[in-house]
Each structure stands twice: as structure tokens, then as C-alpha cells.
Gaussian input, Z-matrix of N, CA and C with variables (Angstrom, degrees):
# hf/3-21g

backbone

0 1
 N
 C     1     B1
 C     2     B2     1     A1
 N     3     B3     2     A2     1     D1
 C     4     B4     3     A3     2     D2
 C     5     B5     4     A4     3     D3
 N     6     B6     5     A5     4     D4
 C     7     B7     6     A6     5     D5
 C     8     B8     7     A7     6     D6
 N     9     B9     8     A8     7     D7
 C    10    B10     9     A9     8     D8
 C    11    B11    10    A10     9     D9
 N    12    B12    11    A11    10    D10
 C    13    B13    12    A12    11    D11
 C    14    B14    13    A13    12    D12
 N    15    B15    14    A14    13    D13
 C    16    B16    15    A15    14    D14
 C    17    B17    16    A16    15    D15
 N    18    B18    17    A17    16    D16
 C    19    B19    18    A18    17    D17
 C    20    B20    19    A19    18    D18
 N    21    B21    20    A20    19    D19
 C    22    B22    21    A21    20    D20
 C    23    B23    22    A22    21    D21
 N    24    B24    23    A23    22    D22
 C    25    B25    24    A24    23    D23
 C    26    B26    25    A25    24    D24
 N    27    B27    26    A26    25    D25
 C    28    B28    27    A27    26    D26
 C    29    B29    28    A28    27    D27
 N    30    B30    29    A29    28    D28
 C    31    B31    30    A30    29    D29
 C    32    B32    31    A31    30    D30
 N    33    B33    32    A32    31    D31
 C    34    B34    33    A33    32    D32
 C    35    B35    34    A34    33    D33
 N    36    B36    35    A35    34    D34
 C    37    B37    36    A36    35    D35
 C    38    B38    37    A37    36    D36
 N    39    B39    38    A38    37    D37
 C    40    B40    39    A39    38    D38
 C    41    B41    40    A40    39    D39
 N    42    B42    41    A41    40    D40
 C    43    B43    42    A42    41    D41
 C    44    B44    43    A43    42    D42
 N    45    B45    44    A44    43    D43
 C    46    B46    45    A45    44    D44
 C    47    B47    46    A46    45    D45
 N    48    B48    47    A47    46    D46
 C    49    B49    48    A48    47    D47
 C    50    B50    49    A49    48    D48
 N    51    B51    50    A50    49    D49
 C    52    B52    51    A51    50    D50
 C    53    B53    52    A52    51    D51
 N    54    B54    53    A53    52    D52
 C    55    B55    54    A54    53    D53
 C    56    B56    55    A55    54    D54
 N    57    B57    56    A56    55    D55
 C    58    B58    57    A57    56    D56
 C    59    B59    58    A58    57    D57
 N    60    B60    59    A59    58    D58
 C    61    B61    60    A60    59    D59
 C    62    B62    61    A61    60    D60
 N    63    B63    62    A62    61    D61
 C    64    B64    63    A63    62    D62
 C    65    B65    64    A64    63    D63
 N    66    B66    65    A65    64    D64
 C    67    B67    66    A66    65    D65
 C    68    B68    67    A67    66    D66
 N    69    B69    68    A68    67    D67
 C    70    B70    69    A69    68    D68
 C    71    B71    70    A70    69    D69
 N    72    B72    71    A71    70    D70
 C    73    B73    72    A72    71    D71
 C    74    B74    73    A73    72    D72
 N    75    B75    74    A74    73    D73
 C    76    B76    75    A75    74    D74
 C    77    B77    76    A76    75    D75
 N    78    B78    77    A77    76    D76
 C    79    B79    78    A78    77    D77
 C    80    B80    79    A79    78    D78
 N    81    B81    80    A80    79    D79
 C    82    B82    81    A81    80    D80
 C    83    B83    82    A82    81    D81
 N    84    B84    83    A83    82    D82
 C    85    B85    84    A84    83    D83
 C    86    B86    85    A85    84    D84
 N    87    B87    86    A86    85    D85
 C    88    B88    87    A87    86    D86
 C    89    B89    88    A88    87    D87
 N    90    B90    89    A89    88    D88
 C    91    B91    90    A90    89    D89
 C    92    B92    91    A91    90    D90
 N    93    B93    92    A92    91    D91
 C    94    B94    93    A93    92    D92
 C    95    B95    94    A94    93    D93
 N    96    B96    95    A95    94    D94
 C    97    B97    96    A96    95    D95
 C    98    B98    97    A97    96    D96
 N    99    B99    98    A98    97    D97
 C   100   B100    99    A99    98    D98
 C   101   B101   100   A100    99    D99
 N   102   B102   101   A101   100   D100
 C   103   B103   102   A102   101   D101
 C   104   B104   103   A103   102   D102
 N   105   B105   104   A104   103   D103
 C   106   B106   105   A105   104   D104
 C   107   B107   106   A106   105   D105
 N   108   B108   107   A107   106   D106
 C   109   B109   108   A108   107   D107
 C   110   B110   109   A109   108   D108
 N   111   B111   110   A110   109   D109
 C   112   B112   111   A111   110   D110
 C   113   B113   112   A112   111   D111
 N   114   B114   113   A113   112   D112
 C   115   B115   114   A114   113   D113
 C   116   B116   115   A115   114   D114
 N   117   B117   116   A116   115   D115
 C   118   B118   117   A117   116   D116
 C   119   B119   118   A118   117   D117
 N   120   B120   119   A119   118   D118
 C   121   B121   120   A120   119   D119
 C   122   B122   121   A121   120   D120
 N   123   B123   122   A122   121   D121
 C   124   B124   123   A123   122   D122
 C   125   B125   124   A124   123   D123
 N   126   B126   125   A125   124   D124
 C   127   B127   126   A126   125   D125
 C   128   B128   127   A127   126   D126
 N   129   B129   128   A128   127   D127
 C   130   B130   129   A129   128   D128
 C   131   B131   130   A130   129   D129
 N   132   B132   131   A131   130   D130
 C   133   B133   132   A132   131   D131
 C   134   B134   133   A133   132   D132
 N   135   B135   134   A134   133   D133
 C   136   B136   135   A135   134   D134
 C   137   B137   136   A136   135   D135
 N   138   B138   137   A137   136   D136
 C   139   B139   138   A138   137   D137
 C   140   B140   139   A139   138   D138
 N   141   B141   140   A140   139   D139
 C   142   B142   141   A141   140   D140
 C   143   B143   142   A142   141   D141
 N   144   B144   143   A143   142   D142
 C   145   B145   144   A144   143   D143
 C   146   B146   145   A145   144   D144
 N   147   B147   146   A146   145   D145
 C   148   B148   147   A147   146   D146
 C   149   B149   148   A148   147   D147
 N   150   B150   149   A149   148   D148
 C   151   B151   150   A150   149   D149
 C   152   B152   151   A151   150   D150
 N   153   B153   152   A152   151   D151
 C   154   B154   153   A153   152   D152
 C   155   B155   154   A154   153   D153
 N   156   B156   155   A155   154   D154
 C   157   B157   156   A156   155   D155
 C   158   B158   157   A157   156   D156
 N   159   B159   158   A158   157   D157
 C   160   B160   159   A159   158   D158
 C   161   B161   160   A160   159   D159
 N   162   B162   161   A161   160   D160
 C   163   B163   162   A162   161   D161
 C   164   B164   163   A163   162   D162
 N   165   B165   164   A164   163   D163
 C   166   B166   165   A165   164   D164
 C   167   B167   166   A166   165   D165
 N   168   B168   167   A167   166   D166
 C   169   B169   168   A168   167   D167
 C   170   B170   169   A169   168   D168
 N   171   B171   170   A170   169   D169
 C   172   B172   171   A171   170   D170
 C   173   B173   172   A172   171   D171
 N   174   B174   173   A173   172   D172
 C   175   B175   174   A174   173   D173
 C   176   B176   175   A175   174   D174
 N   177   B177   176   A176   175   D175
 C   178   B178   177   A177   176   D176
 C   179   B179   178   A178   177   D177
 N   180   B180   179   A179   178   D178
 C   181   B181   180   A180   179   D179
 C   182   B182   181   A181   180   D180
 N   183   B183   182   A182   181   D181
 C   184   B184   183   A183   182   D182
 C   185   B185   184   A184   183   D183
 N   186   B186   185   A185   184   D184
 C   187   B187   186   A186   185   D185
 C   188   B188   187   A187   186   D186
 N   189   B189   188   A188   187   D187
 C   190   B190   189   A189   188   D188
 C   191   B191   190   A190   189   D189
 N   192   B192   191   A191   190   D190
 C   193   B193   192   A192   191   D191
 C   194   B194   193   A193   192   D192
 N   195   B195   194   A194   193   D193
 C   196   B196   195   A195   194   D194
 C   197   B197   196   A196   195   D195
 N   198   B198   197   A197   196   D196
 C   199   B199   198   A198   197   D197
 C   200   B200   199   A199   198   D198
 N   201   B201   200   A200   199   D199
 C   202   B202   201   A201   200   D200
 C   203   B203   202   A202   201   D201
 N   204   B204   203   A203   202   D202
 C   205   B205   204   A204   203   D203
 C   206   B206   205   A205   204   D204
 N   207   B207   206   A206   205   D205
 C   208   B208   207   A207   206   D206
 C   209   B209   208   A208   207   D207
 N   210   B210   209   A209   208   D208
 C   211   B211   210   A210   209   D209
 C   212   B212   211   A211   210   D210
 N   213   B213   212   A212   211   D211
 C   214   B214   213   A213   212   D212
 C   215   B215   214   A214   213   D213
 N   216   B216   215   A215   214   D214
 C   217   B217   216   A216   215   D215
 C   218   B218   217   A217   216   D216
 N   219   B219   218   A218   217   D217
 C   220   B220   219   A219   218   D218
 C   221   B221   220   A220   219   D219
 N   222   B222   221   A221   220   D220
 C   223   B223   222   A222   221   D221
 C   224   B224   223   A223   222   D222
 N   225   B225   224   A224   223   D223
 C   226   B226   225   A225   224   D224
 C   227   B227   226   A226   225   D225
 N   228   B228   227   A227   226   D226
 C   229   B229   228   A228   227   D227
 C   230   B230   229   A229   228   D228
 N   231   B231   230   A230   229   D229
 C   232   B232   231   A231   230   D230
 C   233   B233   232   A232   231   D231
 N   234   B234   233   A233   232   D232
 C   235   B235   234   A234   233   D233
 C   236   B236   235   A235   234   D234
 N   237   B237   236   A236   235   D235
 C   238   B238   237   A237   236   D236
 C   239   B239   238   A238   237   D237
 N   240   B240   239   A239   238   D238
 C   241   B241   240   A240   239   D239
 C   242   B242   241   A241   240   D240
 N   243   B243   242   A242   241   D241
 C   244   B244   243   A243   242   D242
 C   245   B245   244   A244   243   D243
 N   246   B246   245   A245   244   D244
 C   247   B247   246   A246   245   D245
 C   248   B248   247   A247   246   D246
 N   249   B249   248   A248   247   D247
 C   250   B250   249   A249   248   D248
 C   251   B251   250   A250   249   D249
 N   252   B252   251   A251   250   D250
 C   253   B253   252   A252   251   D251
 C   254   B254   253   A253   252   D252
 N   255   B255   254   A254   253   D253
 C   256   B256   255   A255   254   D254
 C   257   B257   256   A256   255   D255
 N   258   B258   257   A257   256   D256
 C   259   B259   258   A258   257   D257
 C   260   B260   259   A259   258   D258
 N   261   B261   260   A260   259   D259
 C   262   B262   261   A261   260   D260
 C   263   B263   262   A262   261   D261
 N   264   B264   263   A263   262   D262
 C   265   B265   264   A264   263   D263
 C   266   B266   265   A265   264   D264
 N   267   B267   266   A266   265   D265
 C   268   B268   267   A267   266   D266
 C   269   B269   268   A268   267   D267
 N   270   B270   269   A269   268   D268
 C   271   B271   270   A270   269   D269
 C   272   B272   271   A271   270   D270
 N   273   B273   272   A272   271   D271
 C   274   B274   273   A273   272   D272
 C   275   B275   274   A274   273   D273
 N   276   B276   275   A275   274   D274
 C   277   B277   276   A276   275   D275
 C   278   B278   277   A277   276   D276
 N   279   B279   278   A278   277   D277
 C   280   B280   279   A279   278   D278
 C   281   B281   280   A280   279   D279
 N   282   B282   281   A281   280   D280
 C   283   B283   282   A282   281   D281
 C   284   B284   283   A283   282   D282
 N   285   B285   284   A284   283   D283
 C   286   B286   285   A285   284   D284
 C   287   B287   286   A286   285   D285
 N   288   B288   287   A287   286   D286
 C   289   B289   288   A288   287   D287
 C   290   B290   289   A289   288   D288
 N   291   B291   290   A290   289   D289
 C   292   B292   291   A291   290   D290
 C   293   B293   292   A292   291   D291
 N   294   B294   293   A293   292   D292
 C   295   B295   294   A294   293   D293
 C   296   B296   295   A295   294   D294
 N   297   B297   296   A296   295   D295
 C   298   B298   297   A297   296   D296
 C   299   B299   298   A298   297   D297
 N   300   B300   299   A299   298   D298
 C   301   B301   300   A300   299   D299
 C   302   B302   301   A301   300   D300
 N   303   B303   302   A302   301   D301
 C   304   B304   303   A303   302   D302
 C   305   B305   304   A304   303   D303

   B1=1.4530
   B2=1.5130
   B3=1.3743
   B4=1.4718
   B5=1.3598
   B6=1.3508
   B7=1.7393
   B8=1.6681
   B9=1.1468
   B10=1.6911
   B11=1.2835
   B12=1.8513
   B13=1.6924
   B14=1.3021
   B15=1.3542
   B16=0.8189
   B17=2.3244
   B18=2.2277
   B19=1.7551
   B20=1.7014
   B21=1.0711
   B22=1.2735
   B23=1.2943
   B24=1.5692
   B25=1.6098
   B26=1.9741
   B27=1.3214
   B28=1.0952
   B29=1.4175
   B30=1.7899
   B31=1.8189
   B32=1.6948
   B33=1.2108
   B34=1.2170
   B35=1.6646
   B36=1.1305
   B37=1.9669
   B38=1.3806
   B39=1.2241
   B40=1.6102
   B41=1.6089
   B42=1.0294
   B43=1.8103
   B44=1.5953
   B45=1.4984
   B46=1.5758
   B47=1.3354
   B48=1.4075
   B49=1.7132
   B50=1.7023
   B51=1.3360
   B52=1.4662
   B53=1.3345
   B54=1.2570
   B55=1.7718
   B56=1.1533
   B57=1.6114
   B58=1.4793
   B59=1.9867
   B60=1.2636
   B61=0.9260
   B62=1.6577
   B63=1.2464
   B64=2.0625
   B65=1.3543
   B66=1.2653
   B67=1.2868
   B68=1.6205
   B69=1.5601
   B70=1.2836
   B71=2.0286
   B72=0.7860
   B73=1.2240
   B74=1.7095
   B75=1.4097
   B76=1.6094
   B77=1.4549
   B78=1.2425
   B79=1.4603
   B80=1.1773
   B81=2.2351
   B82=1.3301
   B83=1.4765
   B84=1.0569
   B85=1.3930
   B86=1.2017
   B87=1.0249
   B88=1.6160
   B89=1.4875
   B90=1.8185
   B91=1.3650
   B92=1.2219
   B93=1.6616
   B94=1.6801
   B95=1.5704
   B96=1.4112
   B97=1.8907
   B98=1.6820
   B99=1.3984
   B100=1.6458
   B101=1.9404
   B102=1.2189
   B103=1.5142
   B104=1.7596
   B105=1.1171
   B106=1.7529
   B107=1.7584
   B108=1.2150
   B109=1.6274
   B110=1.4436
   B111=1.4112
   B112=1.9136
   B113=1.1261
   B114=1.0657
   B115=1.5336
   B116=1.4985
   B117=1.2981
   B118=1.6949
   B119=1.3993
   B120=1.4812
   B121=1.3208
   B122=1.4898
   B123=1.7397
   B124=1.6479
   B125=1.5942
   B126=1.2460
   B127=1.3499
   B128=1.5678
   B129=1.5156
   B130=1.7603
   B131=0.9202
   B132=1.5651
   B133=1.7813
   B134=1.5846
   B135=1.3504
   B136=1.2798
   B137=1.5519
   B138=1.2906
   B139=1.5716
   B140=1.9337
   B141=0.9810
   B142=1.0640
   B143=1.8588
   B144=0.9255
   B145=2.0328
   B146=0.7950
   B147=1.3151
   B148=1.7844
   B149=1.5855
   B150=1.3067
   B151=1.7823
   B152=1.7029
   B153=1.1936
   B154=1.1660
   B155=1.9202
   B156=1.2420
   B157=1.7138
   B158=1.4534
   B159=1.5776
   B160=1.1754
   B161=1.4302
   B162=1.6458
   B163=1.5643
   B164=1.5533
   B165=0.8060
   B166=1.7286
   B167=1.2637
   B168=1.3882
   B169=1.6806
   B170=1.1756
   B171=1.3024
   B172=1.5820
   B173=0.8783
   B174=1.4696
   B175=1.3188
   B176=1.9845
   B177=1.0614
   B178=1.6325
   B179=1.6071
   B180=1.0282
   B181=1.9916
   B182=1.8497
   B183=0.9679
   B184=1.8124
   B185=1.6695
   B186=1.2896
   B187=1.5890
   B188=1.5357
   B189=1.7122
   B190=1.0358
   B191=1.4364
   B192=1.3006
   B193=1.8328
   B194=1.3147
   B195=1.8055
   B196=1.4767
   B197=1.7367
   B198=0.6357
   B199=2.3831
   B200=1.3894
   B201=1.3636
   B202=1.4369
   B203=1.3086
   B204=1.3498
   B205=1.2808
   B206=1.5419
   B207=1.8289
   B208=1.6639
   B209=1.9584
   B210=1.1022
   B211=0.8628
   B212=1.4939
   B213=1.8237
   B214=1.0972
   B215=1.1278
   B216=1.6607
   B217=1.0445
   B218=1.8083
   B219=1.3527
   B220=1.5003
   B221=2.0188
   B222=1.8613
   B223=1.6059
   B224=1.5723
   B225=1.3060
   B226=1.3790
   B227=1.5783
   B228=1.5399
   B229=1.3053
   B230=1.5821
   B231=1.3073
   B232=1.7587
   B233=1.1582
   B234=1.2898
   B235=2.0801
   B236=1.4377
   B237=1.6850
   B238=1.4417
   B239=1.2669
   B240=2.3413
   B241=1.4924
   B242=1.5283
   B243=1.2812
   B244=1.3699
   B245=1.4514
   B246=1.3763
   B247=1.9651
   B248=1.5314
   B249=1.5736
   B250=1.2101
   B251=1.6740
   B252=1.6202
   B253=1.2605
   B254=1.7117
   B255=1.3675
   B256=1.5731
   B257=1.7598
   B258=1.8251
   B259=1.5134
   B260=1.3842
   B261=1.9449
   B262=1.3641
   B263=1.8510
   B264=1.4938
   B265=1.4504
   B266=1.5321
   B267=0.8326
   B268=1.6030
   B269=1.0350
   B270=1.4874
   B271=1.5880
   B272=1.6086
   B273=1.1648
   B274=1.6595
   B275=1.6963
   B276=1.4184
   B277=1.2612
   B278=1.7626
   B279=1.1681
   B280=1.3535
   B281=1.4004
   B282=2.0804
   B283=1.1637
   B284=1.4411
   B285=1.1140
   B286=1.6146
   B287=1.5171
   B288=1.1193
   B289=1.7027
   B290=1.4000
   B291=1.3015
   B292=1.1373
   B293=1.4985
   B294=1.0508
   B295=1.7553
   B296=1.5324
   B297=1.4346
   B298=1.1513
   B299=1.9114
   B300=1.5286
   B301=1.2738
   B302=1.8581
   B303=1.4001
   B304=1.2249
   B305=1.7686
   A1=108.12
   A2=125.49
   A3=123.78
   A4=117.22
   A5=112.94
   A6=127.25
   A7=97.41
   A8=94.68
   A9=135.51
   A10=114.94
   A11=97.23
   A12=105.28
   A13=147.48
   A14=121.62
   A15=108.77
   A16=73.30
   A17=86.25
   A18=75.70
   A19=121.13
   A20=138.24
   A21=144.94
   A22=93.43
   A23=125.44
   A24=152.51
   A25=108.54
   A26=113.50
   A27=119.13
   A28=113.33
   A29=96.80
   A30=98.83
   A31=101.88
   A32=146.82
   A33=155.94
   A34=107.35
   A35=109.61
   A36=126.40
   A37=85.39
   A38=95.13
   A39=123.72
   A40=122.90
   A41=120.51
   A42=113.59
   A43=107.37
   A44=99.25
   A45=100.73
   A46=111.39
   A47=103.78
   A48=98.60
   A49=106.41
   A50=123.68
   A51=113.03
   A52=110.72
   A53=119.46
   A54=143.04
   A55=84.48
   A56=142.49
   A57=126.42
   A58=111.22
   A59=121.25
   A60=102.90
   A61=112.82
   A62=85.62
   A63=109.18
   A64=131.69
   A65=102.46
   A66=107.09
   A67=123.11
   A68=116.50
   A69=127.18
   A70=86.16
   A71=130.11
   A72=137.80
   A73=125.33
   A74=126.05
   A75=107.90
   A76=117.99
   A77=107.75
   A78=122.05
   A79=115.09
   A80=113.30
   A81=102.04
   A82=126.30
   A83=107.76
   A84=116.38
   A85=113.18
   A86=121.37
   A87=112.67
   A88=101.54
   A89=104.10
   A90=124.75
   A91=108.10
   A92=120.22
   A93=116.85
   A94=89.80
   A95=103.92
   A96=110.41
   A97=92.93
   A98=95.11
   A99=106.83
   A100=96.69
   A101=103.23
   A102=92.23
   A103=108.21
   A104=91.05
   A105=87.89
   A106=99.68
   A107=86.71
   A108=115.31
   A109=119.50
   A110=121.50
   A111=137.72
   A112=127.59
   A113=101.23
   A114=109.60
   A115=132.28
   A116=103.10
   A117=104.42
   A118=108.12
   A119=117.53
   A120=102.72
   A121=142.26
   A122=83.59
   A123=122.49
   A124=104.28
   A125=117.80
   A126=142.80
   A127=110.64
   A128=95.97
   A129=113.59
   A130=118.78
   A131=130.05
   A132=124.20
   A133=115.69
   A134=126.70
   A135=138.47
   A136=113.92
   A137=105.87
   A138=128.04
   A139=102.85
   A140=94.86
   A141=95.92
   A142=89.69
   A143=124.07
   A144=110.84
   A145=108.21
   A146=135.19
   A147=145.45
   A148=105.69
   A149=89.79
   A150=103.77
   A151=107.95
   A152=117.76
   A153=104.78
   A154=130.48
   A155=89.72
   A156=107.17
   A157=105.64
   A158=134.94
   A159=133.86
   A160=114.60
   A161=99.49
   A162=96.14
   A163=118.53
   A164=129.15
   A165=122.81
   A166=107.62
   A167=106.86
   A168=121.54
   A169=127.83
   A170=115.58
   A171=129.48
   A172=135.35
   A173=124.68
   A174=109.37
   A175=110.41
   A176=87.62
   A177=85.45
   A178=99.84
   A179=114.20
   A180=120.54
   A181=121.46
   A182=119.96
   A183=111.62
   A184=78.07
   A185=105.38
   A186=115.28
   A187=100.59
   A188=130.00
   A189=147.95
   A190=127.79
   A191=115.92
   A192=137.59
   A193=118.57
   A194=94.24
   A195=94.42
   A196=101.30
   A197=96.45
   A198=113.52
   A199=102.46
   A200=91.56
   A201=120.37
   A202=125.80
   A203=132.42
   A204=165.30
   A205=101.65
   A206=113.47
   A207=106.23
   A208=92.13
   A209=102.35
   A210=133.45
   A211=151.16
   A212=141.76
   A213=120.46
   A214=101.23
   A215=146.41
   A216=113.33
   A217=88.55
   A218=105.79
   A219=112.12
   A220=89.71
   A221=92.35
   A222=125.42
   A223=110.00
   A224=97.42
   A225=103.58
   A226=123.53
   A227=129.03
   A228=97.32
   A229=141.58
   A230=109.05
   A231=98.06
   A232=106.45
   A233=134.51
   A234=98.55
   A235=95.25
   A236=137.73
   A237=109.19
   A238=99.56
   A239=96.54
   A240=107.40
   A241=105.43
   A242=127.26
   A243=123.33
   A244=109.51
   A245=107.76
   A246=91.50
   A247=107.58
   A248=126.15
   A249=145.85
   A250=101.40
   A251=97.37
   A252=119.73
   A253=114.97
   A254=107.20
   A255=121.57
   A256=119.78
   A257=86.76
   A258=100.66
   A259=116.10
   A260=112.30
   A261=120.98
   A262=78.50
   A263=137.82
   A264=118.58
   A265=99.70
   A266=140.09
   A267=133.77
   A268=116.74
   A269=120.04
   A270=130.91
   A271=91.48
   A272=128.17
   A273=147.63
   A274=102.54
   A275=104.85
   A276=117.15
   A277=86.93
   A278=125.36
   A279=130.57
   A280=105.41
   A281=120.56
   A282=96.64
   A283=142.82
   A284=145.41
   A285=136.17
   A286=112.74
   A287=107.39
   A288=106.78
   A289=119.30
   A290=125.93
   A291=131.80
   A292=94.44
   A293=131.13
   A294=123.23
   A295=123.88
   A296=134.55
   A297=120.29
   A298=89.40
   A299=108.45
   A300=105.94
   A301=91.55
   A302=106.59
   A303=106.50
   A304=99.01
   D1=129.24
   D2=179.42
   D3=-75.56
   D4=148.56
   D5=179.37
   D6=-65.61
   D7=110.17
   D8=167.51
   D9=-42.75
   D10=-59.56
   D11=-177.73
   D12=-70.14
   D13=13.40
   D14=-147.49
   D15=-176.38
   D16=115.92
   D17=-178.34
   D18=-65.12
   D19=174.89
   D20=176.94
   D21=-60.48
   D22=143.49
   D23=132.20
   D24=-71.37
   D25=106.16
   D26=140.63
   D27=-29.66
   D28=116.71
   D29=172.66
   D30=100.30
   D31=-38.64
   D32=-150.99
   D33=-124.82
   D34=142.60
   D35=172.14
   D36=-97.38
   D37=148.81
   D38=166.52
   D39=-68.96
   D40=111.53
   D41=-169.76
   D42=-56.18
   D43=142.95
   D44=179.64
   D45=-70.15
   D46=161.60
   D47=-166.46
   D48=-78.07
   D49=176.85
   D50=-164.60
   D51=-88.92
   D52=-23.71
   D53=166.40
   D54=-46.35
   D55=-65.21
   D56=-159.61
   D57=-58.14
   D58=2.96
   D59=-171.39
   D60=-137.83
   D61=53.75
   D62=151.71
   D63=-65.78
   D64=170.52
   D65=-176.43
   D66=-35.38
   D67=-32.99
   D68=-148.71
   D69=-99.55
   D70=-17.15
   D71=-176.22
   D72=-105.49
   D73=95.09
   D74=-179.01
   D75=-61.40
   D76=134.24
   D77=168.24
   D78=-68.91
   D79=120.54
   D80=175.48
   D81=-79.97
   D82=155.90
   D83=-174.21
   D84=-63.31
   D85=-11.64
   D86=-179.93
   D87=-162.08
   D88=140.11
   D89=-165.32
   D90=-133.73
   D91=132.32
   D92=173.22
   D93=-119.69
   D94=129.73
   D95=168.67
   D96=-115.40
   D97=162.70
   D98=-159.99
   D99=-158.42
   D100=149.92
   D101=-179.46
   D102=149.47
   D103=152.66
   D104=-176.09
   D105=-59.58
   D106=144.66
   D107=161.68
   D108=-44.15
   D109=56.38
   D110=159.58
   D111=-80.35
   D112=164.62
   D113=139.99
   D114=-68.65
   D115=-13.86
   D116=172.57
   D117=-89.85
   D118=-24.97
   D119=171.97
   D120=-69.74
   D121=-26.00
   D122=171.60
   D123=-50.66
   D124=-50.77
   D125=-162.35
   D126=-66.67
   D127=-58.93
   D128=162.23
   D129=-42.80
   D130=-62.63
   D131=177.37
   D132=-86.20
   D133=-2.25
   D134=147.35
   D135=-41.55
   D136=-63.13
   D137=-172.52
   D138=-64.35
   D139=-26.41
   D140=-152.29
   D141=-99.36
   D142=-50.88
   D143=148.47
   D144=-31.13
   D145=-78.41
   D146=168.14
   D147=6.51
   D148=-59.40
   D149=-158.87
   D150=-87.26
   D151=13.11
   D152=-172.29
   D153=118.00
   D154=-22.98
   D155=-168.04
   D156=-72.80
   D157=162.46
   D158=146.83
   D159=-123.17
   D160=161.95
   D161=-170.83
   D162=-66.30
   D163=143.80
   D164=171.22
   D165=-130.16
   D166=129.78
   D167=-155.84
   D168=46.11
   D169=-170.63
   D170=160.27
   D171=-57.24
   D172=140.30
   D173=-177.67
   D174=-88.61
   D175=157.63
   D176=-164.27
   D177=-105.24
   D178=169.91
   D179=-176.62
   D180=-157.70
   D181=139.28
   D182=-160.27
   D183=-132.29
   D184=-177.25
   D185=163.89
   D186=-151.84
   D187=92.74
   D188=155.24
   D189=-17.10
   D190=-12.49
   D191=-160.10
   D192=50.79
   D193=44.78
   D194=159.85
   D195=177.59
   D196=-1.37
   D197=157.86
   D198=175.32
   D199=161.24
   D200=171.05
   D201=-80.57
   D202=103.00
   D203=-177.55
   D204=-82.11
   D205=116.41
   D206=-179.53
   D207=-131.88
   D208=-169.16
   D209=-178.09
   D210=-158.87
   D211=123.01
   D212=-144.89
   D213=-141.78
   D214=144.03
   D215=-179.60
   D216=-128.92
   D217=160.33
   D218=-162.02
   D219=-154.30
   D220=121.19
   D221=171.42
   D222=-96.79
   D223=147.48
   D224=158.97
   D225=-78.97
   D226=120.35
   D227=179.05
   D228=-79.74
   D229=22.69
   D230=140.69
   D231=-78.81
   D232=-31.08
   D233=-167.32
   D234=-81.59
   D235=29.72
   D236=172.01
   D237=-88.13
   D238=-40.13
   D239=-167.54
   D240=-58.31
   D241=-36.80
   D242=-168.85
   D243=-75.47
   D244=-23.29
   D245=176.18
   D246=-84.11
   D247=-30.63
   D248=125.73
   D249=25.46
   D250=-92.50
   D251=-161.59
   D252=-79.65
   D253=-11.35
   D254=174.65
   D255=-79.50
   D256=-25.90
   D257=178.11
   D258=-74.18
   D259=-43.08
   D260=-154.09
   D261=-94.32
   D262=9.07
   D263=168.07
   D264=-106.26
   D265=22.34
   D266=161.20
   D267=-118.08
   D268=-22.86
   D269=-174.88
   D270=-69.39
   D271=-72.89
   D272=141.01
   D273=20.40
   D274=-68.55
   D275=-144.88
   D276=-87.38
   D277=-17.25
   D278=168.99
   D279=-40.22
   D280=143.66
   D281=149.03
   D282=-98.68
   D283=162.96
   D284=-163.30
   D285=-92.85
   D286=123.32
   D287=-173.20
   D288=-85.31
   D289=-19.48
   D290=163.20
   D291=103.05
   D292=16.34
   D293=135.85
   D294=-116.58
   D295=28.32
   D296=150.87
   D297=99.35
   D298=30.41
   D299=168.86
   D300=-144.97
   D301=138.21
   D302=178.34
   D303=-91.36

């Protein structure tokens, strides 16, 4: 069922609502919300801390020529630790040149 609150953005799907993401459902690891500059949007990545998420990066902002359109994107933190640990296993797997450059 699409997010209600908040009218459609040309270009963008509607974030699933946060109820969709119970027990019976895996939570994706990574979320971009997009949407005029509200309080419902506020609400959206609110909910979405709520549940577990952290912010990742900046939030970003356009101005359409006629409101302000932002954007936020929010990880779970295992997929930071897990990209984390994907980084420090290839760096690893690098070979060492013997001046302090892999």
C-alpha cells in the first residue's frame, strides 16, 4: 500500500510504510526517502531511526521552481560494519610493497 502522507514526487516511489517492516519481513539495508520539505517527511526518516536505521550522509536539497524537494538516505548499522569489514578484507588481500603503499 503506498505512503499516504506525503503527495507523490515526480521521479520517486513512495517509501513503504514502516508497519511493512516486521518481524515477518527483512529490513533493507539501505533506504533513500525523498519528498517535499514536511513534516511528513520529517516523520518518515524519524520512523525510520525509530526502527533501527542510521543516518548516512547528508541530507541533500534541490528547489523544483516551486518547493523544496530533499532527500535522506538512512543504513542499517550492520551493512556499515559489514562493508566495514569487506573493505579492511581486500585492503589485506593487497600486496605490500615495502614502502607503506599496499
Amino acid at each position: 500500500m503506498p505512503d499516504a502522507s506525503a503527495p507523490a514526487v515526480p521521479g520517486t516511489a513512495p517509501a513503504p510504510s514502516p508497519a511493512l517492516h516486521g518481524s515477518a519481513e527483512e529490513k533493507l539495508a539501505y533506504r533513500l526517502f525523498t519528498g517535499p520539505d514536511d513534516r511528513a517527511f520529517c516523520e518518515r526518516v524519524s520512523a525510520a531511526l525509530a526502527d533501527g536505521y542510521v543516518l548516512h550522509g547528508s541530507p541533500a536539497a534541490t528547489f523544483n521552481g516551486g518547493s523544496v524537494i530533499v532527500a535522506q538516505a538512512v543504513v542499517l548499522p550492520a551493512a556499515i560494519a559489514s562493508a566495514d569489514a569487506a573493505v579492511a578484507n581486500a585492503v589485506d588481500d593487497l600486496e605490500f610493497d615495502g614502502e607503506g603503499h599496499a
